[in-house]
Structure formats: structure tokens, C-alpha cells
C-alpha positions in Angstrom: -46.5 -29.6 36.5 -42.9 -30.1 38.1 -43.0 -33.5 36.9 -44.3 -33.0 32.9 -40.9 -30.8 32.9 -38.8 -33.3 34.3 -38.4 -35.2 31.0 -37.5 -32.1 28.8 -35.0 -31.0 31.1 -33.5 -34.2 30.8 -33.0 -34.4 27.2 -31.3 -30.7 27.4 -28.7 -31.8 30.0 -27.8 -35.2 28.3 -27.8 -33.5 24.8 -24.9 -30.9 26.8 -23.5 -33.9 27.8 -22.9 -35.0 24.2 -22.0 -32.0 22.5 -18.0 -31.9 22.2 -16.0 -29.3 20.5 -15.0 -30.1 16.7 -11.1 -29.5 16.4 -10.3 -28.5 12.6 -7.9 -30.6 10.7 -4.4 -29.2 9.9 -3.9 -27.9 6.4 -0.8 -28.6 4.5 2.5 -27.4 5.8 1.3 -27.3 8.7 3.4 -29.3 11.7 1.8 -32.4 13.2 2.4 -35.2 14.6 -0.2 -37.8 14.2 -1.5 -38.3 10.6 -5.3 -37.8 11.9 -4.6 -34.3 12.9 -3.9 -33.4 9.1 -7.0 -32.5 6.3 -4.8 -34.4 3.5 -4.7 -37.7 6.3 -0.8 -38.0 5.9 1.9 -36.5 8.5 5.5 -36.1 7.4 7.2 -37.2 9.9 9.9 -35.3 11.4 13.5 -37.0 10.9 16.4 -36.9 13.2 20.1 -38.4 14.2 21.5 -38.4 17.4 18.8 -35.9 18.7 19.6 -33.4 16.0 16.4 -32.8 13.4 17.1 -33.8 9.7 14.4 -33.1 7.9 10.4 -32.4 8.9 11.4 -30.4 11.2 7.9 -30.6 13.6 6.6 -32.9 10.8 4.3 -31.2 7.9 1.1 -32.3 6.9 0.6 -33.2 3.6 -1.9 -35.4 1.5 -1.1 -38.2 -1.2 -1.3 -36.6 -4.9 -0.1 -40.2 -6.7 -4.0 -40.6 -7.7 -5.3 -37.1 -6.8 -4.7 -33.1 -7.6 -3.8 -31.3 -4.8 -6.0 -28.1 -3.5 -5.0 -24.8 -4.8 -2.1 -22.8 -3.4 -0.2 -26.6 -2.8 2.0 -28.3 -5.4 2.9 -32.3 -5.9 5.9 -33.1 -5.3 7.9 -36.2 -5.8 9.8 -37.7 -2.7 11.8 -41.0 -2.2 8.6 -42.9 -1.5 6.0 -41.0 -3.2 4.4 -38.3 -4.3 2.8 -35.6 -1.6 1.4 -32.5 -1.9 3.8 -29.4 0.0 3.1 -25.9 0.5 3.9 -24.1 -2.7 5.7 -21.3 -2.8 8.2 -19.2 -4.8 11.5 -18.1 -4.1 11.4 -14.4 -2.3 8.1 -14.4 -1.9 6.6 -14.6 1.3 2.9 -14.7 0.7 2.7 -18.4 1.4 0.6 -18.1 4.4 -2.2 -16.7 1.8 -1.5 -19.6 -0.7 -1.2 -22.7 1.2 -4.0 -21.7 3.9 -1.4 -22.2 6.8 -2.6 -22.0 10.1 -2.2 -18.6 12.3 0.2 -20.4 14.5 1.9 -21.9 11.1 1.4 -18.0 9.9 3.4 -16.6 12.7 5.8 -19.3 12.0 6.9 -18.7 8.6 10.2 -17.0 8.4 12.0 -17.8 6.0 12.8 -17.4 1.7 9.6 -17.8 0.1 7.5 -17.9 3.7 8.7 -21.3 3.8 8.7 -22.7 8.0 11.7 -22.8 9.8 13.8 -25.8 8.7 12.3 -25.7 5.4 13.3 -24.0 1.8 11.7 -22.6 -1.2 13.0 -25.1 -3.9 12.7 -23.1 -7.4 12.8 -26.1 -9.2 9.4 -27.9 -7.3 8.3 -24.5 -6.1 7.3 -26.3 -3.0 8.5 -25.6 0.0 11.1 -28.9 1.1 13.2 -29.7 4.1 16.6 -27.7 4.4 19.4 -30.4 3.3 21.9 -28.4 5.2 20.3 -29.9 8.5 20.7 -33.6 7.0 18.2 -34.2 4.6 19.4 -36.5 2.0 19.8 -35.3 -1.5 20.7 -38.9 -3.0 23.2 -40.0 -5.3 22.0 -37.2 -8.1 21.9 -34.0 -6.3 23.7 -32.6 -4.1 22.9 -30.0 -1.4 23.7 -26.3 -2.5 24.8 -23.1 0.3 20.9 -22.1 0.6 19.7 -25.4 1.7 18.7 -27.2 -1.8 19.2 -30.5 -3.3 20.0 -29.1 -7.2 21.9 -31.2 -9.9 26.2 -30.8 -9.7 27.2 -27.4 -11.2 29.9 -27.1 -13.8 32.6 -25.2 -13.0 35.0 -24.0 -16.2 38.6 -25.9 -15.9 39.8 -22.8 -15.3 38.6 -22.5 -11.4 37.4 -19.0 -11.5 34.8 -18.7 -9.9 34.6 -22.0 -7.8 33.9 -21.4 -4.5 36.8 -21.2 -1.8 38.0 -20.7 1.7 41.4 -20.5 2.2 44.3 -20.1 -1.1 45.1 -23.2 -1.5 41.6 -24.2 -2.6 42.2 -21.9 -6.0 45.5 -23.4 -7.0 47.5 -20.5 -8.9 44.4 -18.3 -8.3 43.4 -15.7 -5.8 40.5 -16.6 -3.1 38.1 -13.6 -3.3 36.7 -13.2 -0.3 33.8 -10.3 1.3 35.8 -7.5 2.5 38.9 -7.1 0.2 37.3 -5.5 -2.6 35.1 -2.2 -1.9 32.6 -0.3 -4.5 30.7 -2.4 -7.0 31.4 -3.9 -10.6 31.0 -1.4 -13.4 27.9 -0.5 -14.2 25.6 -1.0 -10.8 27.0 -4.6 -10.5 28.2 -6.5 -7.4 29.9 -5.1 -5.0 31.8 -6.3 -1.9 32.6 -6.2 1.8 31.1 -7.1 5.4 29.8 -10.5 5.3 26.7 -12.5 6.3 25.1 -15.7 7.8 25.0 -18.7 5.3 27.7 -16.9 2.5 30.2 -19.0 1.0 34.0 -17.9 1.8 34.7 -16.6 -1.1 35.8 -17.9 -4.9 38.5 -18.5 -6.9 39.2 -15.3 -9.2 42.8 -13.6 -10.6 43.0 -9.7 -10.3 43.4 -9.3 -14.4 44.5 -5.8 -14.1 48.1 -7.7 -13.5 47.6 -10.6 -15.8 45.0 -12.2 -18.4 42.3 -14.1 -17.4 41.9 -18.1 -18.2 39.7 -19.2 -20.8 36.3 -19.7 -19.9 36.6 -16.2 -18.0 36.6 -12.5 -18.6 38.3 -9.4 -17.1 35.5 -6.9 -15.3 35.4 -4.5 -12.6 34.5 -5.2 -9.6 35.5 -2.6 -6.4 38.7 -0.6 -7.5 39.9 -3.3 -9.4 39.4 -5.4 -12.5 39.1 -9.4 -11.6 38.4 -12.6 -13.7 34.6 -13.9 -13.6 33.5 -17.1 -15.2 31.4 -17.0 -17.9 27.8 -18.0 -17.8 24.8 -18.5 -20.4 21.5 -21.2 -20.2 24.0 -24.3 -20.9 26.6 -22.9 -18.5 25.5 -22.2 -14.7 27.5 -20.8 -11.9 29.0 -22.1 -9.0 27.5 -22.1 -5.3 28.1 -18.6 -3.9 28.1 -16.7 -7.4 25.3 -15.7 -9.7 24.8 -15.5 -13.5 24.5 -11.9 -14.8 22.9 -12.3 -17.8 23.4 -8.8 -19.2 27.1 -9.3 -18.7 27.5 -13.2 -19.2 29.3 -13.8 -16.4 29.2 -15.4 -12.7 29.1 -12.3 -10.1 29.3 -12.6 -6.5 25.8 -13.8 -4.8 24.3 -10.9 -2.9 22.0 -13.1 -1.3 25.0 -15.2 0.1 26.5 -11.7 2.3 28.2 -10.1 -0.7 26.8 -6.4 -0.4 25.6 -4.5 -3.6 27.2 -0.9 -3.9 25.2 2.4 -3.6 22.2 2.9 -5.9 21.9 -0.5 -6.4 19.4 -3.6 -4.8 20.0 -7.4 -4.1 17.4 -9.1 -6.5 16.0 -12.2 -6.3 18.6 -13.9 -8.8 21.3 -12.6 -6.3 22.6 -10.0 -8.6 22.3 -6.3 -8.3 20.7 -4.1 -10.1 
């Protein structure tokens, strides 16, 4: 009897023997660092200078979308050397986990604008989510990188200078710098209002308190604290400079509240980076 048994007890040991666990394939965004541990079959590799990360950071799996659509909640996107499907996502919006199938380690990961990973940003204009240019990545020779982290196209400034951004006087010429903290209240109206500061904000920018003289062309006179200061003007053919924000109702270029710029009582930072 022992020995009839012999043979099946075999074949159930050497079948444990065989069995191995089946590890799942990253899904894209995820970080990786070999090419076969991604379901799309490419890794991103992450990029770095002098030990400091560039771009990648902890590489992102991706999958090649030249010849093929991409799986929902993902969006092709061109790069230098091809087109690759990224993690989509939308700027203040932080449901990417749910859209790009990120893993729970990726989940627990995600921090930043648009649930992007750390080291990446939500790019409006591929609504993926790209490496943070302010690390290193390179924009090339027809973008440049922005104060939130994104390669976008140069943006006109009027000839005037309000409203380009500044640090210290002498970047405004005959103008005032504007900076976080020497203005209180808000502009007229549940506009933008001033003080404090914040990580990532730009300085200040280039203004002229118009309740002492006119404003430049290209600017206008409005409230903003408990005085009255030039803002550029704005419209779809006329964009704002880094660390300012186009308020359409007004027309004009209002300090970013997303950049540190605090919005006076009543009022919210919205996603545009004016308040309402």
C-alpha cells in the first residue's frame, strides 16, 4: 500500500517545488528600475548630475504610444526621443491614484499638485504628469522652465515692466518691487491680497503705487491692500508673467496665490491662482 502512494506523493512535492509566486508588473507612473518590472515594458530612467536627480526621479514606468493608445486614465506624451504614455492628471486635482492605477506604495507617494509623485508636476498643457524642470530637467531651446516646475513657451511681458517678476529694486528700473508683506487687505472686490510668504513664490514684481502717479501703458491703476498699484493688463493673446495671474473679470495680472501671496478674508486661492 505504502508503496502505490509513494508516486503520488511525489508529484505533489515536486509540483510545490515548481510553483513560484507571480510578481505583478508596475503600472504607469510607477518608479522602477529595470524595464521588465513595468506592464507598458519601458522604464524611464531616472537622470542625474553630480549625484543630484534631474529628472525621473526613481524612474517611471511608462509604455511606447508611437504605434499604440495608451490605457485609460494615462495620456501620450511627446518627449525628446519619443512618444510615452505618463500618468495623466490635471492641475489641483489629486485623484491620480484612481486614474492612472498607481500602485499603493506609488498611492502613498503621491504628494504633490495634481497627485503627481515627488519630483514630478502636473503640466496643464500635456495633462500628464512630467519631471520638475526646477531639479534640472531640460526644457530645450523653446521653453523655458516656469516658478512651479514647468517647461511653458517665454511669456510676454508689456515694455512697461509692471508686472515682471523681481527681487530686489533694481530689477524694476523706475518701478517699485512689490513684494509679500508690504501691502495688507486684498484688491477691491475679493481680489488678491498680500503678506507672509511661502515655499516656491517668486520675490515679488515690478509695479508703481498709482495713487502717487499714472500708470505706464499696457497697465492699469487697482487696489490692492490700502493702496492703489499698477497691474499689467491681460486677455487670451496677452499672458502674465511668472509669479502673477490673469484675472479675467478684471483684465489684469494679480499676484499668484498659489506662489505665497495670501487672499484676504472671505475669499479662496483658486486653481488659476486668483482669488475669489
Amino acid at each position: 500500500m505504502k508503496r502505490r502512494l509513494l508516486p503520488g506523493l511525489l508529484l505533489v512535492l515536486l509540483a510545490g517545488c515548481a510553483s513560484t509566486e507571480v510578481v505583478p508588473l508596475l503600472p504607469t507612473g510607477s518608479a522602477c528600475a529595470f524595464s521588465d518590472d513595468c506592464d507598458g515594458q519601458v522604464c524611464l530612467q531616472e537622470q542625474s548630475t553630480n549625484g543630484e536627480v534631474t529628472a525621473w526621479a526613481g524612474g517611471a514606468c511608462s509604455r511606447d504610444c508611437a504605434n499604440q493608445a495608451c490605457a485609460e486614465g494615462e495620456s501620450c506624451t511627446d518627449l525628446a526621443d519619443g512618444r510615452y504614455c505618463l500618468p495623466a492628471c490635471q492641475p489641483g486635482d489629486a485623484t491620480l491614484v484612481r486614474r492612472s492605477r498607481l500602485s499603493a506604495v506609488a498611492a502613498a507617494k503621491a504628494d504633490g499638485e495634481g497627485g503627481c509623485r515627488e519630483g514630478y508636476v502636473c503640466s496643464p498643457a500635456a495633462g500628464a504628469c512630467l519631471p520638475d524642470c526646477r531639479l534640472g530637467w531640460d526644457c530645450g531651446e523653446a521653453l523655458e522652465c516656469n516658478p512651479e516646475g514647468l517647461c511653458v513657451p517665454p511669456q510676454p511681458v508689456v515694455e512697461s515692466g509692471v508686472g515682471r517678476p523681481c527681487t530686489w529694486p533694481s530689477d524694476c528700473a523706475d518701478l517699485l518691487c512689490l513684494k509679500p508683506g508690504q501691502v495688507g487687505g486684498g484688491m477691491g472686490g475679493g481680489g488678491m491680497g498680500s503678506g507672509g510668504g511661502g515655499p516656491g513664490m517668486v520675490a515679488g514684481f515690478c509695479t508703481r503705487n498709482c495713487a502717487e502717479e499714472p500708470c505706464p501703458a499696457g497697465s492699469a491703476c487697482a487696489p490692492l491692500g490700502a493702496s492703489h498699484f499698477c497691474l499689467a493688463h491681460c486677455g487670451p493673446d496677452l499672458a502674465c508673467a511668472p509669479g502673477t495671474a490673469c484675472d479675467a473679470a478684471h483684465g489684469l495680472c494679480v499676484p499668484d496665490c498659489r506662489r505665497g501671496w495670501p487672499c484676504p478674508p472671505g475669499a479662496t486661492c483658486t486653481a488659476d491662482g486668483v482669488c475669489r
